[in-house]
FISEKE-940131 format. One record per residue (C-alpha): x negated, y negated, z negated; chain; residue number from 1; residue in one letter. Coordinates in nm, 2 decimals, always signed. Layout:
REM FISEKE-940131
@u:X v:Y w:Z unit:A pos:NUM code:a
...
REM end
This chain:
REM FISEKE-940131
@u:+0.00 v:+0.00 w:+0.00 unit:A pos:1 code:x
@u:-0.12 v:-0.34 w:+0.10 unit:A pos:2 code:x
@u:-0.11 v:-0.66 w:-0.16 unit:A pos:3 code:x
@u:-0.08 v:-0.97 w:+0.03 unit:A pos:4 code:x
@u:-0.19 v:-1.24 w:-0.21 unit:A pos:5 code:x
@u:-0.02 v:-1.61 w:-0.13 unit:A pos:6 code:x
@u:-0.13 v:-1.91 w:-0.34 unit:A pos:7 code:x
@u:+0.11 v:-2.15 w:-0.45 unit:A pos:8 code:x
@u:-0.13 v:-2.45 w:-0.29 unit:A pos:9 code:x
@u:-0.14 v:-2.23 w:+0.08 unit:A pos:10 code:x
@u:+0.24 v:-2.15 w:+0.05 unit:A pos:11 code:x
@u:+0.32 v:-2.52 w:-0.02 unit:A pos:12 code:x
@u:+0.10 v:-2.61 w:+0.26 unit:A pos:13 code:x
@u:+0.28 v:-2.37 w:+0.50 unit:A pos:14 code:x
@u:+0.63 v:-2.51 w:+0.46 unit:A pos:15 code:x
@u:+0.52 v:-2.86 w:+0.47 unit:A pos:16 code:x
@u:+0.63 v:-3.07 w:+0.74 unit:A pos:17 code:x
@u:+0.44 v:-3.39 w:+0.93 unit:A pos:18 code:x
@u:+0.64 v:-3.63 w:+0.70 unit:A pos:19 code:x
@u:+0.51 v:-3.43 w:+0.36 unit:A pos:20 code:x
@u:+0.17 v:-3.39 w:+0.42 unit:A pos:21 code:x
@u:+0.12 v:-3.79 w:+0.56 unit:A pos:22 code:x
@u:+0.34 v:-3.89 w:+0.26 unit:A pos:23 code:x
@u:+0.10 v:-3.66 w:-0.01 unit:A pos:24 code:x
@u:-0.23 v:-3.78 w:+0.17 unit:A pos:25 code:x
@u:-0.15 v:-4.18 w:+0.16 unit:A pos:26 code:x
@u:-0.02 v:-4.08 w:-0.20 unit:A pos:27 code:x
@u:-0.37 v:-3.96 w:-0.27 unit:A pos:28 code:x
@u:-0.57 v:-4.21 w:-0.12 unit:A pos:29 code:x
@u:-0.37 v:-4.47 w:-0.33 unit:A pos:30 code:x
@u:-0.49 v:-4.27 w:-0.66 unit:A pos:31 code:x
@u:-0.85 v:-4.24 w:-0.51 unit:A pos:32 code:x
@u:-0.87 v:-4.60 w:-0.45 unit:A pos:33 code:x
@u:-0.64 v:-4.69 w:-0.75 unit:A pos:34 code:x
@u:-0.39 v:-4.89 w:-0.57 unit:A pos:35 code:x
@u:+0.01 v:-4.91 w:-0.68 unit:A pos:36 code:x
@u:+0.26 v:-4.84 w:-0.43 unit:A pos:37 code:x
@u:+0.42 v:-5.19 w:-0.50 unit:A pos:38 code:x
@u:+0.10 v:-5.30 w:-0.35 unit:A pos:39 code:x
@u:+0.09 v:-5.06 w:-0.04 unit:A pos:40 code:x
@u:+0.44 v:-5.19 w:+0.01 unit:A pos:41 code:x
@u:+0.37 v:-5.55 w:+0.00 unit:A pos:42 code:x
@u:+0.08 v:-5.46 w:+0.25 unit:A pos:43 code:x
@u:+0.31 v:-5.28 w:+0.43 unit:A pos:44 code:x
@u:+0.60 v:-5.56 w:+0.43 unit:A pos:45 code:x
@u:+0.80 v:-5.31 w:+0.27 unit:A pos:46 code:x
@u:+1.00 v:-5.25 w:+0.01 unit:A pos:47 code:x
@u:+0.94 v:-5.03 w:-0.32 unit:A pos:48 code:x
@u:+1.20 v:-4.81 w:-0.25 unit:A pos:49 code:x
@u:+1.11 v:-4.76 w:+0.11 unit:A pos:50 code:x
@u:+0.79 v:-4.67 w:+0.07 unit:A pos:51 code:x
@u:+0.84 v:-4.43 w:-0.20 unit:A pos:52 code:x
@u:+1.09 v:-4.21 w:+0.01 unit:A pos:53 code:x
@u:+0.77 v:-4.21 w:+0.29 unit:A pos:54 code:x
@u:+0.54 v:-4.14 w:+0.03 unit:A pos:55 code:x
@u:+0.72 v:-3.85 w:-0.05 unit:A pos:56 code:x
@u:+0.77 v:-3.74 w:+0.29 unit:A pos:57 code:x
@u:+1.18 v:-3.77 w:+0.25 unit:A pos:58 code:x
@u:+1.11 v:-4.02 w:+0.55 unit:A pos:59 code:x
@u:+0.84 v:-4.09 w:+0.78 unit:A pos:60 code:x
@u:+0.58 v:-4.33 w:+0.85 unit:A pos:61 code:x
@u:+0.58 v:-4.52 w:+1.15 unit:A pos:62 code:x
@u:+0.20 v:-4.49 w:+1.36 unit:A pos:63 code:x
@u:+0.22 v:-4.90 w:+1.29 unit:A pos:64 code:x
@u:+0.28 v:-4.82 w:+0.93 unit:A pos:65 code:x
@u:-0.03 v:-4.49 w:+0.88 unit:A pos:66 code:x
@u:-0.24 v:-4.73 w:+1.07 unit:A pos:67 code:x
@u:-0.18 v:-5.07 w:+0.85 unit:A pos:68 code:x
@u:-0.20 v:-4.81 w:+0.56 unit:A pos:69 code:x
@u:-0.57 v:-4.71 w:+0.66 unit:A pos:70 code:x
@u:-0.70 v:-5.03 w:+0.73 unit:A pos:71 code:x
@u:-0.54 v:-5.13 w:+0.42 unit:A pos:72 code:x
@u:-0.69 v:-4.89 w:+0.18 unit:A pos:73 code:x
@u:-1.04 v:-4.84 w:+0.39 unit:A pos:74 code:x
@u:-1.00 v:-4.51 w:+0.51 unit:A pos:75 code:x
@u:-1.05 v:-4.34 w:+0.87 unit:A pos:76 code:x
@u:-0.74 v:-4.34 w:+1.03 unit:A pos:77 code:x
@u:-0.79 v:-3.92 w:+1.05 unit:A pos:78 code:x
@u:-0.73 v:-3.92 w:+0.69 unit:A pos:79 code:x
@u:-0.33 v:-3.89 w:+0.70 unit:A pos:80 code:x
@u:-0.35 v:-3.67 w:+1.02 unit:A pos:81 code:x
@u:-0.32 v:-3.33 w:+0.95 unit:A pos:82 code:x
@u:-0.60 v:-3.06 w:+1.05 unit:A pos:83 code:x
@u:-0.56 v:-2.90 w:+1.39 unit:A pos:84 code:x
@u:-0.53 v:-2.56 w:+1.22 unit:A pos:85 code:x
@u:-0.23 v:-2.60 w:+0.94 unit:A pos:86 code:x
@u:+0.08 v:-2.48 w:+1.04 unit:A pos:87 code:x
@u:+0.34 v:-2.73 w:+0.97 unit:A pos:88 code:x
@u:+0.74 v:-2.71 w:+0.99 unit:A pos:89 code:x
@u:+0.91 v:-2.92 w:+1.24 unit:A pos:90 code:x
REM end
């Protein structure tokens, strides 16, 4: 009999979709750099509550947004782009 082994982390990543995984990596780039999401919202011309259904990936970013986003917080713009390889949900 074969075990097949899933971590919570691979399994999470699996059934994530585009809007999940841009929203979690702006989310931790705003930790890294210790920034508020007011703030990314004001640098966004956004509201609070706008941003924080994007950042949790309830609705997306627009490219204008990801890419205001990395200028914004200093980060390559292939930060919030997910890896050729990961599977994501549509």
């Amino acid at each position: 009999m074969t075990c097949l082994t899933v971590s919570a982390e691979s399994y999470r990543l699996s059934s994530m979709n585009a809007a999940q995984y841009v929203g979690d990596a702006v989310r931790a780039e705003l930790a890294r750099k210790r920034r508020t999401q007011a703030e990314l919202a004001a640098a966004l011309n956004l509201n609070a509550g706008t941003v924080s259904r994007r950042l949790a990936g309830d609705v997306e970013f627009t490219v204008t947004e990801v890419v205001a986003a990395a200028m914004w917080l200093g980060v390559p713009l292939s930060t919030f782009i997910p890896p050729d390889d990961l599977a994501l949900s549509a």
